[in-house]
C-alpha positions in Angstrom: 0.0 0.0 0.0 1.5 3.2 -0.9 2.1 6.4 1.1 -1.0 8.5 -0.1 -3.3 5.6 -0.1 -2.5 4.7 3.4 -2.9 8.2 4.5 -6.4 8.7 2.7 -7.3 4.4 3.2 -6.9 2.1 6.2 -4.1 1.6 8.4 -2.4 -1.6 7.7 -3.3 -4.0 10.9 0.6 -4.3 12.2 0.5 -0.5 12.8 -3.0 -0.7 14.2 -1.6 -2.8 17.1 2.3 -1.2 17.4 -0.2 1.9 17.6 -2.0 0.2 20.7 1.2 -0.5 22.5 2.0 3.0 23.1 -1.1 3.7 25.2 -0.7 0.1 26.4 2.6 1.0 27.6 1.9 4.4 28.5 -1.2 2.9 31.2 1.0 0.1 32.1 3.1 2.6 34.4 0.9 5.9 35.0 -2.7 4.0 35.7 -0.4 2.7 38.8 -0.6 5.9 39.9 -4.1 7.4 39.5 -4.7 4.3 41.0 -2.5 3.9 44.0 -0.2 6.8 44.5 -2.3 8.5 47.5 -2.3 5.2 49.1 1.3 4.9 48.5 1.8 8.1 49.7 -0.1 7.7 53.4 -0.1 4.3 53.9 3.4 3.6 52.7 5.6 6.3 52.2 4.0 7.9 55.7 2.8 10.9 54.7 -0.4 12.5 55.9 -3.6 12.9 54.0 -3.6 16.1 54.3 -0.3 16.6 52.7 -0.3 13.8 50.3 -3.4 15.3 48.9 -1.5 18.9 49.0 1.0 17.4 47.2 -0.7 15.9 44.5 -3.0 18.9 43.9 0.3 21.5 43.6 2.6 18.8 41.9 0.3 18.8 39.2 -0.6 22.1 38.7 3.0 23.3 37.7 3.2 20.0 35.5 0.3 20.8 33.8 1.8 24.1 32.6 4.3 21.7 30.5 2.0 20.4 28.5 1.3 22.9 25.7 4.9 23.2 25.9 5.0 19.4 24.8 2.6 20.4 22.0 4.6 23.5 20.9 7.5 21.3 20.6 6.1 18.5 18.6 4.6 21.2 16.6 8.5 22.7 15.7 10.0 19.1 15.3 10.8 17.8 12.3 13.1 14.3 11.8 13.7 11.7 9.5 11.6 9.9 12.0 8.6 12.1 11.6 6.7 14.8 14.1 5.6 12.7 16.7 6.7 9.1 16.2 10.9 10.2 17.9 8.9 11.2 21.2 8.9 7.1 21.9 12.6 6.5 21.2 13.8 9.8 23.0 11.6 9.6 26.1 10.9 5.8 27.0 14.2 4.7 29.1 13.5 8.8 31.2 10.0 7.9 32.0 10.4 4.2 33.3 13.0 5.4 35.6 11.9 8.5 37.3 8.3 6.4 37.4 10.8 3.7 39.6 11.8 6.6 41.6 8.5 8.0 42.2 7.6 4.6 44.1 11.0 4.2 46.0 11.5 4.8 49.6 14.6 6.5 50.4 15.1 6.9 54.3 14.1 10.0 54.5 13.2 13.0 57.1 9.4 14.3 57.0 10.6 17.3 54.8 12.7 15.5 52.9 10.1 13.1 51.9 7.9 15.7 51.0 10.6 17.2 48.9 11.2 13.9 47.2 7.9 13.0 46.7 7.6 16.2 44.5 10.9 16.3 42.7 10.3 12.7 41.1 6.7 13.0 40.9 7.1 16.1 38.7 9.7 15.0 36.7 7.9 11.9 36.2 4.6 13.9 35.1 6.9 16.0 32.9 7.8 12.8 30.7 4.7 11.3 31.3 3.5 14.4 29.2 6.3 14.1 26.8 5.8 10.5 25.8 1.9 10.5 25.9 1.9 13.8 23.8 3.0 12.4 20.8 0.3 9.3 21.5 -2.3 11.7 20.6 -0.9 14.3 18.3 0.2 11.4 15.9 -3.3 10.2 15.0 -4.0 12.8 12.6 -1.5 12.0 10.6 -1.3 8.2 10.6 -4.9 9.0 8.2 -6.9 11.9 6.9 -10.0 9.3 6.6 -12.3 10.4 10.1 -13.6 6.9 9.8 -9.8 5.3 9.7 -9.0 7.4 13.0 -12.1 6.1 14.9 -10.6 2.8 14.3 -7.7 3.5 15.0 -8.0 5.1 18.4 -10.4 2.3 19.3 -7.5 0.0 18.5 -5.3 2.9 20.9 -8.0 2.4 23.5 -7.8 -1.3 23.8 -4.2 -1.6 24.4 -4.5 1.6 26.9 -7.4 -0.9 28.6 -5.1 -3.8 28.6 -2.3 -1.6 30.0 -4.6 -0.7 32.8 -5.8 -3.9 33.6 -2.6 -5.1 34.2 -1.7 -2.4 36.4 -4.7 -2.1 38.4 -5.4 -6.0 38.4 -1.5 -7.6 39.1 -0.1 -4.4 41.3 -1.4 -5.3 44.6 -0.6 -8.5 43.6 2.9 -8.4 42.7 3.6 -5.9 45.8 2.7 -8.8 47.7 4.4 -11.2 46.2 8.0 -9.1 45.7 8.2 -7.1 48.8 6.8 -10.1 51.0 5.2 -8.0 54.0 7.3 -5.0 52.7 5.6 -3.2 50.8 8.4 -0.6 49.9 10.4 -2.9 48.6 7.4 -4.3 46.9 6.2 -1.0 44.8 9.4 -0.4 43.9 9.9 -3.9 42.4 6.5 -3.7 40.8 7.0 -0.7 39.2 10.5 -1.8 37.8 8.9 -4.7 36.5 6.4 -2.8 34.2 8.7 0.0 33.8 11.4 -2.8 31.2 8.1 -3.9 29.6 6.6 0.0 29.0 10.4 0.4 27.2 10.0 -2.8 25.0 6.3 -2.0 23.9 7.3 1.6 23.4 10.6 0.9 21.0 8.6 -1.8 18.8 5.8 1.3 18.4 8.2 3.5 17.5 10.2 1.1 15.0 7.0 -0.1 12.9 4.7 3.4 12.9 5.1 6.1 10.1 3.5 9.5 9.9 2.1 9.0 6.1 -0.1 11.6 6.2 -0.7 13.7 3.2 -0.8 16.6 5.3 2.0 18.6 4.9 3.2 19.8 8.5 6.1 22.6 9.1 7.1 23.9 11.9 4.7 26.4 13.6 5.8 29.7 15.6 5.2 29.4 19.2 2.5 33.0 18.9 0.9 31.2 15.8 0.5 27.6 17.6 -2.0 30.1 20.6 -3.7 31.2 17.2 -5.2 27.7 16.5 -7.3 28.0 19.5 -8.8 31.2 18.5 -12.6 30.6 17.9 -12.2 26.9 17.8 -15.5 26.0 19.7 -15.5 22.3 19.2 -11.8 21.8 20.5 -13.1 23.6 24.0 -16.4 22.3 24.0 -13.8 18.5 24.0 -11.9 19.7 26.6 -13.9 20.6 28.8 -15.8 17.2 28.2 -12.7 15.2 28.8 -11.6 16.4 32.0 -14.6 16.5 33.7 -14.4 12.4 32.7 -10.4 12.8 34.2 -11.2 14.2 37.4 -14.6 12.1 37.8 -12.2 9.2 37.0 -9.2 9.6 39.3 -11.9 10.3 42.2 -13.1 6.9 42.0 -9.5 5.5 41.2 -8.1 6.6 44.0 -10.8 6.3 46.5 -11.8 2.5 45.4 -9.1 1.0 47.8 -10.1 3.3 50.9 -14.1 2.9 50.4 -13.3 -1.2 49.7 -10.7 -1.5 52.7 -12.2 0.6 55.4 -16.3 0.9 54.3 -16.6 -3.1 53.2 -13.7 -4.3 54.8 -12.9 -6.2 51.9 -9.5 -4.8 50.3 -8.8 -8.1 49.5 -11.4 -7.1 46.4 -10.2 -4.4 45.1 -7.8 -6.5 41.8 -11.0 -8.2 41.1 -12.7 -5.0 41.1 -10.0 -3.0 39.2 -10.0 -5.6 37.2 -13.3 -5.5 36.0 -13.1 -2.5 34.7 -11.1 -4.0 31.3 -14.5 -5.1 30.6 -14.7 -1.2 29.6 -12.7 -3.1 26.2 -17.0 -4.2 25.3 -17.9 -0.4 24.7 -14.7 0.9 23.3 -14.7 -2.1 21.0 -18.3 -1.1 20.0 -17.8 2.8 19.4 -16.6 2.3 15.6 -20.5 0.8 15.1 -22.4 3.1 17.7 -21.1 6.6 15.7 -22.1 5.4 12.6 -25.8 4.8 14.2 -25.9 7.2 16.4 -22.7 10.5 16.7 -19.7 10.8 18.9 -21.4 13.5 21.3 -24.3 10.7 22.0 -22.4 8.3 22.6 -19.8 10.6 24.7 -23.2 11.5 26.8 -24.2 8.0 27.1 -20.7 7.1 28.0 -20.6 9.5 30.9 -24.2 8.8 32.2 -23.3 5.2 32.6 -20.3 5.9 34.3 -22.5 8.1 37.2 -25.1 5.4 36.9 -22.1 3.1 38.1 -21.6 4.8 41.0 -25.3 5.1 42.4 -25.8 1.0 42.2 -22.4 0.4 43.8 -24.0 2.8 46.8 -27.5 0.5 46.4 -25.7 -2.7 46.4 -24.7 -1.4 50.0 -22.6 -4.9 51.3 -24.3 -7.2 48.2 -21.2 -8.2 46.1 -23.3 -8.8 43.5 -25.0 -5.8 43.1 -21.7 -3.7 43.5 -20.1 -5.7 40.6 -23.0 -4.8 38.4 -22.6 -1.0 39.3 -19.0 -1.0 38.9 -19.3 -3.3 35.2 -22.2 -0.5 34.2 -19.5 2.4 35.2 -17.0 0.5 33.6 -18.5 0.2 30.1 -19.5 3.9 30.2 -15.7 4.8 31.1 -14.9 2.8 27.5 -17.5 5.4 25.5 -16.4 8.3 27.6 -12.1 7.7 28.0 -12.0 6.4 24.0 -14.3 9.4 22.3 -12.0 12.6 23.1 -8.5 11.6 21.5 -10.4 11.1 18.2 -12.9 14.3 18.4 -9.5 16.1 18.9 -8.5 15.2 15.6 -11.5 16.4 14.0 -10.9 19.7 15.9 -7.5 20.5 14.2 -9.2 19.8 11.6 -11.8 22.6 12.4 -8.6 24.9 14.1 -6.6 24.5 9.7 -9.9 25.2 8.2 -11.2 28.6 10.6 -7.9 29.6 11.2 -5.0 28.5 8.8 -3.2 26.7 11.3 -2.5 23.0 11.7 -1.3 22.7 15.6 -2.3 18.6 16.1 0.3 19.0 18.7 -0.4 22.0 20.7 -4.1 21.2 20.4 -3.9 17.7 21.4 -1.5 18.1 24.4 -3.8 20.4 26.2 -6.7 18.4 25.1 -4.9 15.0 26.4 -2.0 15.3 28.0 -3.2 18.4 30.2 -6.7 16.9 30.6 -5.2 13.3 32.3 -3.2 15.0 34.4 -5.1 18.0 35.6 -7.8 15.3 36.4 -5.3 13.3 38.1 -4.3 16.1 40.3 -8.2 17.3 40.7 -9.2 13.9 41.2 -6.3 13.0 43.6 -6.4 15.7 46.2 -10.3 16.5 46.7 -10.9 13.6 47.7 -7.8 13.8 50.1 -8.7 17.0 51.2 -12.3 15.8 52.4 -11.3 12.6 53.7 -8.9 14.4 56.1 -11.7 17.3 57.1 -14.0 14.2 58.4 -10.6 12.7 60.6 -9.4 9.7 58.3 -6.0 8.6 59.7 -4.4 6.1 58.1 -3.9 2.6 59.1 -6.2 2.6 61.5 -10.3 1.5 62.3 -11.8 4.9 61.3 -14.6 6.9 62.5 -18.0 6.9 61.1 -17.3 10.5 60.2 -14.4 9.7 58.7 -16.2 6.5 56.9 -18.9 9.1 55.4 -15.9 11.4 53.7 -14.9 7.9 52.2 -18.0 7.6 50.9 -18.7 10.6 49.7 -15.5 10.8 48.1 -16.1 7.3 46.1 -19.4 7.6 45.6 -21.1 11.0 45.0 -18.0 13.1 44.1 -17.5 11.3 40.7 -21.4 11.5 40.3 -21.4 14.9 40.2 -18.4 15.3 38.2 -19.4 13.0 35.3 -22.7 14.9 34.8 -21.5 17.8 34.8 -18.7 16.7 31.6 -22.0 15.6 29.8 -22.9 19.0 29.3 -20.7 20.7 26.9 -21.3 17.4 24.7 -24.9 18.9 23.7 -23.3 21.7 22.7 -20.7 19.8 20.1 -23.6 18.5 18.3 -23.6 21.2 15.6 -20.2 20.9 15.3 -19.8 17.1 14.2 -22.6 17.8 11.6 -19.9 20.0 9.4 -17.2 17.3 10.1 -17.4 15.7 6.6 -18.1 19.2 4.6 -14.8 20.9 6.6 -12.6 17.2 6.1 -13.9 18.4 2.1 -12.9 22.2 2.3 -9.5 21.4 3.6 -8.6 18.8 0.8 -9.5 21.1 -1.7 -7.0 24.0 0.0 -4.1 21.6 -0.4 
């Protein structure tokens, strides 16, 4: 298959899946910690709530400013390996090991923890960003076809689903079973572990992918890349979407060990729980089908209603197993809709950013859209709930008070609620947007 037919016609299947490894890889080590780094932090590490959740809340907000930065500079790169596709060669061996670092123990005053804790969980977020950028930014020119990239990110989304299955599922786990009643030693083992097979998955990616698009791209001036957002109502309307799902997300993520642990009494549950949630691979599998019957926004909505749905039946189920695996399996496959949608609307909005404004920023555009969405939601996500579980008197480690057993719940249950409704609403607003998808997709071949 040529070049230009690959770029206007379908992916060849080998690249489909080396294109699934990245965000298989990429989950492998970061879902580990939306998923357990507050715990880490308290029960672990030793630091409070209060300053774990401080931590994580500050930590991210000066590592979200990096990623437009990411985006600018994927925007100005240009190699014989393409825009994006060096990112995974350049960055894979940095991010492993400062994600190693962030879950090592050093022997360590109070302050000085607190001072590590930042240092490697910045750096790690800062090539986190850098290596998940280019996951994102390199979909729009792997295919102009709309169609072809809705497959393609679905294939993205599996492997990002196996990557956190793994992680969530085997963590606990493997702690266990490496650290052997220490679970320092364990997390740092753990991570190691996934940290050589993120590398491998990330080098075989970046060896079989090409940037075939018949796009032509050239660098872009840092002032012109700001320009692309200029009026660009469907790339905000996205955004704003997709990290209302992030923070809703990392809410329950990092709550589900503390509400299963101290409310149930069962932490014993949570890899069965956690790993139920791959069975969010049913609705991501499924979105190719459901846009073609129904549109992305709808199924976005739907996505994000099930997801709130979840969490009310897991409340109803009460101390019924049964009846909390059928909320969390309901949340689960409206996380698939409402995780998978965003990374491929953002690809039809720098689309729309070329075609109102002349400027073709897949990078800048995607990184805030991605990049800065995940992580801001991870920060969000990670310290509220920290915030109001220490305001109701939880102390780690020990039997907690039924105040404190209330901020739990609250925090696992009602917060993400709240949060995932709210992210359906910009959706009804995109609706006018997608219509003009095919006519704009039109326009712009015609330009070039």
């Amino acid at each position: 298959m040529s070049k230009q037919n690959e770029a206007h016609g379908s992916v060849p299947l080998h690249r489909k899946l080396s294109y699934s490894l990245t965000d298989t890889a990429g989950n492998l080590l970061y879902c580990v910690i939306s998923s357990y780094l507050l715990y880490f932090y308290t029960d672990v590490f030793g630091l409070s709530i209060g300053v774990a959740g401080t931590l994580l809340l500050v930590t991210r907000i000066l590592d979200a400013i990096d990623a437009p930065m990411w985006g600018i500079l994927i925007d100005r790169t240009k190699s014989k390996y393409g825009q994006s596709r060096p990112y995974f060669l350049w960055l894979c061996i940095p991010f492993a090991v400062f994600m190693v670092l962030t879950f090592t123990t050093p022997d360590l005053s109070e302050t000085g923890k607190i001072i590590y804790a930042c240092v490697t969980y910045i750096i790690a977020g800062v090539l986190y960003t850098g290596i998940s950028t280019p996951i994102t930014s390199i979909l729009p020119n792997l295919s102009t076809n709309s169609d072809e990239r809705v497959i393609l990110n679905s294939f993205r989304m599996v492997g990002g689903n196996v990557g956190f299955f793994i992680a969530t599922t085997f963590t606990l786990p493997l702690v266990a079973f490496f650290g052997q009643g220490n679970d320092q030693r364990g997390f740092s083992l753990t991570v190691a572990l996934f940290g050589v097979l993120a590398v491998i998955m990330f080098l075989v990616a970046f060896a079989d992918l090409r940037e075939v698009s018949a796009v032509k791209t050239k660098p872009i001036p840092i002032r012109k890349s700001f320009g692309a957002i200029k009026r660009n109502w469907p790339w905000m309307l996205v955004v704003a979407a997709n990290l209302c799902y992030w923070i809703g997300l990392n809410v329950r993520s990092s709550t589900v060990i503390y509400y299963f642990e101290y409310n149930l009494g069962s932490k014993d549950l949570v890899p069965l729980i956690n790993g139920l949630t791959s069975l969010q691979l049913i609705s991501m599998v499924l979105i190719p089908f459901c846009v073609k019957k129904l549109s992305k926004n709808t199924v976005m909505i739907v996505g994000l209603v099930l997801a709130a749905l979840g969490q009310v039946m897991i409340l109803m189920g009460s101390t019924n197993l049964t009846v909390i695996i059928i909320g969390w399996i309901i949340g689960a496959l409206g996380s698939g809709f409402a995780c998978s949608l965003p990374f491929a609307m953002l690809s039809d909005t720098v689309d729309y950013g070329e075609w109102k404004n002349g400027i073709r920023a897949s990078g800048f555009l995607t990184s805030i859209g991605s990049a800065f969405c995940i992580k801001a939601g991870s920060g969000i996500g990670g310290s509220v709930p920290a915030w109001i579980m220490g305001s109701m008197g939880y102390v780690a480690g020990q039997s907690q008070t039924a105040s404190a057993l209330s901020g739990i719940q609250f925090s696992f249950i009602w917060l993400p609620f709240i949060v995932f409704l709210i992210g359906t609403i910009p959706m009804f607003f995109y609706k006018k947007f997608e219509r003009n998808e095919h006519r704009i997709q039109g326009e712009l071949a015609a330009r070039r």
